[in-house]
N, C-alpha and C positions, 0 to 999 in steps of 0.2 A: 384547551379549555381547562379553567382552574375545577380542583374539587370542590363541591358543597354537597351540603345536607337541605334535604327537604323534608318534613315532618307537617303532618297532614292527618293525625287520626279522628277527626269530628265528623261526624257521620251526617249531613245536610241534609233537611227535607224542604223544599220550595214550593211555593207558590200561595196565591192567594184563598184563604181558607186554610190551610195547612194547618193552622195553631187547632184545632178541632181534634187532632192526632196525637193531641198530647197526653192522654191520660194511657194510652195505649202503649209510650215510649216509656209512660213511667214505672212501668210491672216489670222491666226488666232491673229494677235498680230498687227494687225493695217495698214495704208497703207504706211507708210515712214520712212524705214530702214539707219540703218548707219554702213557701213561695217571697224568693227576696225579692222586692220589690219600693217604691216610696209612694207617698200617702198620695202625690199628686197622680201618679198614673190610676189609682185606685179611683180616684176621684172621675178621672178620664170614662170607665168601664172596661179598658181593655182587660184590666185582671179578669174581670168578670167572666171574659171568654176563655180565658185559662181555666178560672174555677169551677165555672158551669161546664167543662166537657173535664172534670175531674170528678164533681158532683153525680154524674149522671153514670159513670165509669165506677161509682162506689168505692173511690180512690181518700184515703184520707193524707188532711195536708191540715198545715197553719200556715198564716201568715205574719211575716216579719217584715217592715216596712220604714225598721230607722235607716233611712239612707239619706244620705245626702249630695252635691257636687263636692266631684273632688273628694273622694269617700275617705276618712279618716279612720287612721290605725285604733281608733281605740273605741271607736261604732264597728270595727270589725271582731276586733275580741268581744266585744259585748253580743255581737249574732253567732259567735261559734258558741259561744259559753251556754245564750237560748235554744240554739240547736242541741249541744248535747244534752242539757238538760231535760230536754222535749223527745231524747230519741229517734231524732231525726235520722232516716236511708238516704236520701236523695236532696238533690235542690233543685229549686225553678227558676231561673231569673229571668224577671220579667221587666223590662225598660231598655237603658240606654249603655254609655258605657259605664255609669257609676254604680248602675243597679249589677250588672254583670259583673266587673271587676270585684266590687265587693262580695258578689255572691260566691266566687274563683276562692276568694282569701276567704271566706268563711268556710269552705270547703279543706285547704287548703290545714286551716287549725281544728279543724273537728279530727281529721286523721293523723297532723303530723305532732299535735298540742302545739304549745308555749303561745309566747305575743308573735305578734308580728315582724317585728325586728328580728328574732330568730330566724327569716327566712328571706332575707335580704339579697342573700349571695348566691341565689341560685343551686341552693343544697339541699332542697325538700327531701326527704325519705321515703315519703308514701305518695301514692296517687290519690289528689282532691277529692272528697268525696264525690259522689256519681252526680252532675250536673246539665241539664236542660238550657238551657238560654232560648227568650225570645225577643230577639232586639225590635225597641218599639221606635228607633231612631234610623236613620241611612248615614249614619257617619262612623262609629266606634271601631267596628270589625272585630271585637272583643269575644264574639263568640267562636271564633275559630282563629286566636291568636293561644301562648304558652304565657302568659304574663298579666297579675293585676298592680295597678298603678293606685299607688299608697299614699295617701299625706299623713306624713311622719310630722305631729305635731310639737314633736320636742325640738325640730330643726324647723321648723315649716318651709320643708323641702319635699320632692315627692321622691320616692321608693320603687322598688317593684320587688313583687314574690315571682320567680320565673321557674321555667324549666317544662321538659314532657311533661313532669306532673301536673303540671297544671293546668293540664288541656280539657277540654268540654265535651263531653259522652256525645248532645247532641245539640244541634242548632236547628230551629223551627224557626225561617225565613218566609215569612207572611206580611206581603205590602196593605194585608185590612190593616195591618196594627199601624200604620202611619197614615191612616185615609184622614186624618183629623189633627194631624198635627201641621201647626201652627206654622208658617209661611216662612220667619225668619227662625224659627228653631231647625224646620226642615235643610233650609238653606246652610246655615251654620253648622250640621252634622253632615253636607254633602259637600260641603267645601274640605271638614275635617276627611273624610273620606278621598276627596281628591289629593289635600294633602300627604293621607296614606299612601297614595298610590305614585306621586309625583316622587316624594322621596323616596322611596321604596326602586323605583327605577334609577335615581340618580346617583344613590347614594354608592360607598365603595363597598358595601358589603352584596349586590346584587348578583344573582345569576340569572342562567338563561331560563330558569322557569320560574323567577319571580320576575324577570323583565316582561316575558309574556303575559300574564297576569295582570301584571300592574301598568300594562299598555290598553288592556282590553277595558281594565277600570275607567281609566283615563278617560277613552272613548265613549263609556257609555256617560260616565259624567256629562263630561261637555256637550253632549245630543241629550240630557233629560232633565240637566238639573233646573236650568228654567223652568222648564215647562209642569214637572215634579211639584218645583218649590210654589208656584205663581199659577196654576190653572190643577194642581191635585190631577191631572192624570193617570189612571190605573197603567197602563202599560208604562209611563215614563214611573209609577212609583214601584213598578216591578222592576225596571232597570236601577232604580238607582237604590236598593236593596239587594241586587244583583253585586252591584259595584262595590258599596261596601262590602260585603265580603270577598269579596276579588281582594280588594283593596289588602284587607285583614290577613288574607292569607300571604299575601304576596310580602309586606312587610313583616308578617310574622315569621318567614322564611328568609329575609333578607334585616333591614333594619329601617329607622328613620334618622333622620340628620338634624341638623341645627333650627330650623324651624321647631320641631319638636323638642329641642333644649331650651329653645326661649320660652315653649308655650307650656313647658313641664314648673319654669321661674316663676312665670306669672298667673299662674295654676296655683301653686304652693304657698306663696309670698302672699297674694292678691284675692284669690279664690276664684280668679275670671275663668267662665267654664272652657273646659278645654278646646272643644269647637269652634268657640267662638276666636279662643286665641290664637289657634291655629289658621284660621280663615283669614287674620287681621296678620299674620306675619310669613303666609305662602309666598306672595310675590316679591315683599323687601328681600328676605332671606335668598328666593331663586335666583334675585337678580344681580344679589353678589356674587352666586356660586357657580354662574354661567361658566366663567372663566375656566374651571376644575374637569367641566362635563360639556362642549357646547353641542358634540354630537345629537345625547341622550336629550339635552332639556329643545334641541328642535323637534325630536321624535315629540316628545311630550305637546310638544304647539301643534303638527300634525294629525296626533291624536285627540287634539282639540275644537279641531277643524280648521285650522290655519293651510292655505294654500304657498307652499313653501318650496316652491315648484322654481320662483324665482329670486328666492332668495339665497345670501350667501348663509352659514349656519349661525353665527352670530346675529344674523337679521330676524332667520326664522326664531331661534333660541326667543331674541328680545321678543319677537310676535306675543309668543307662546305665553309670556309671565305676563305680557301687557291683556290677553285673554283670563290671564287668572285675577287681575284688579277688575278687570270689567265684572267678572264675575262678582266677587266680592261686592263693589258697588251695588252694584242690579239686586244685589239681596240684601243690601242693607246694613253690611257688616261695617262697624267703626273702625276707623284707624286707631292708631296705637294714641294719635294727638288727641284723639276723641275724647279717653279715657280719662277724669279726673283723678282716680281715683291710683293711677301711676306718678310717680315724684321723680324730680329725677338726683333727689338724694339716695333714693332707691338702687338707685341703676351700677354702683358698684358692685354692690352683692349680689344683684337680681344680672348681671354679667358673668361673675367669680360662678353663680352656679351653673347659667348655661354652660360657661366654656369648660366645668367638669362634669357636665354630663358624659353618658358614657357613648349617647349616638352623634355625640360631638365632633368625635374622632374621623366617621363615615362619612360627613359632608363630601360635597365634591369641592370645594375650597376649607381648608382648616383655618375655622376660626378662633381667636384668642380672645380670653377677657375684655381685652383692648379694643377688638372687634367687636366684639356684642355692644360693649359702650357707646362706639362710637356709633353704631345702627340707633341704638334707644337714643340718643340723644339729636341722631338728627331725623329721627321719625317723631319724637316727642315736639321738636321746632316746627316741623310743617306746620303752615296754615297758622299759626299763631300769632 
């Protein structure tokens, strides 16, 4: 068995109701909190339930709320700059992965200074400042991942600030916070989710405790995310808040692959939310990378509920990705031809960057520029 590392320090509280605990986890991290968050979850109420068991705790806090998808280096200097300004001990993040990620790098410059570009290369100095996350999504995993995902507007390319530093005090995993969310956003954050977890198994960076992890994700995926996404089920949205972070931890100890190269392109380039792009290129990407993994991508069909009892593992493998398009359908998510708003004058660049991503390398087949091309261009044809 090869060496790895597993890193793991976020301290998880579960279950439904749980966010009510929060004002009690924030006395350990000082007395003036800044609740990052964006204007539409405010709108939602769920802040509400942060602030009223903050409120009632005699906790003081502000809130900051320029966020946006696909959160931008330079809305991130501008919340560290209103943090120190303000004083700020601690932070809350409260949403998805953009609310979290950004809340990681505003953390991340309140302790270490400069822009964001200075922290590129995985060389933080200091530990984030003390950070809460409440993910109000089943997809990100961000709260117990080491890494926030940056669009660098001068390349409009995406980035990351990495390392232990940039891990999260504590996660407050509470499926009230997704009892209201919306049918295809739910769907689209539980695909990215599966995504996490599929590559996270296949990829070449995996060991055997992020295989296990990221098998158990798999599993509960495929048993809830229907029923999650399409009937709001409490027990299936405790599973599939379960998952994501399976998912997060499991790729955050291992890596992700070329699906999340393309969806990092079209993320940056495009602005299409990450979820969703990732949900829209799990199965094209799987079904080229069978060849590299076919063992691991039939466990993945198995864990999906595929009966693979009689098949050979190329058969179960195909099962398995043919399971991850159903899914996709059944929730709604566009194909790639769907999308106008992709060119396919585009597609050399929106190529040149997946295949120098750096989770490029990890696929279970190495892809080249040439490859990514030739994907986007005959998923842009279908159906046309």
């Amino acid at each position: 068995m090869e060496k790895f590392n597993f890193f793991t320090p976020t301290k998880i509280i579960f279950g439904r109701g749980s966010v009510s605990s929060i004002a009690e986890e924030t006395r350990k991290f000082g007395k003036k909190g800044l609740v990052v968050t964006d204007k539409g979850m405010i709108e939602t109420g769920l802040v509400k339930k942060i602030t009223d068991s903050l409120e009632k705790a005699e906790r003081d806090y502000i809130i900051w709320s320029d966020i946006v998808p696909n959160p931008r280096d330079t809305d991130i200097e501008k919340g560290a700059e209103f943090a120190v300004e303000n004083n700020i001990d601690y932070l809350i993040a409260a949403g998805g992965g953009s609310s979290m990620d950004t809340a990681k790098a505003i953390g991340a410059l309140m302790t270490n200074g400069g822009k964001c570009s200075d922290w590129y290369e995985g060389n933080l100095k200091k530990e984030i400042a003390p950070l809460i996350c409440v993910p109000t999504t089943c997809g990100t995993g961000s709260e117990v991942t080491h890494e926030s995902i940056v669009n660098n507007t001068e390349t409009l390319e995406k980035d990351c600030i990495w390392g232990d530093e940039n891990s999260v005090k504590t996660a407050i995993i509470d499926s009230e916070m997704i009892d209201r969310l919306p049918a295809k956003i739910l769907g689209s954050t539980g695909m990215d989710a599966l995504t996490h977890a599929v590559e996270a198994y296949v990829c070449k960076a995996s060991n055997i405790l992020t295989d296990a992890i990221a098998l158990q994700a798999i599993h509960l995926i495929g048993s809830n995310l229907l029923k999650a996404a399409k009937e709001h089920e409490p027990d299936a949205l405790d599973a599939m808040m379960a998952a994501s972070t399976l998912a997060g931890m499991a790729f955050g100890n291992s890596d992700v692959a070329s699906v999340h190269s393309i969806s990092e392109a079209l993320g940056g380039y495009y602005d299409i939310p990450h979820g969703v792009a990732n949900a829209m290129m799990l199965a094209p990407v799987s079904r080229l990378s069978i060849q590299g993994a076919p063992e691991k991508y039939a466990d993945v069909a198995e864990a999906l509920g595929v009966d693979i009892s009689k098949m050979d593992v190329f058969e179960a493998a195909n099962a398995g990705v043919d399971i991850m398009q159903k899914l996709a359908d059944e929730l709604e998510i566009p194909h790639f031809s769907d999308l106008d708003i992709i060119k396919p004058e585009d597609f050399e660049r929106l190529a040149n960057t997946a295949a120098n991503a750096d989770e490029t390398a990890d696929n279970p087949v190495f892809m080249t520029a040439k490859d990514f091309k030739e994907l986007f261009e005959k998923l842009y044809n279908e159906k046309r």
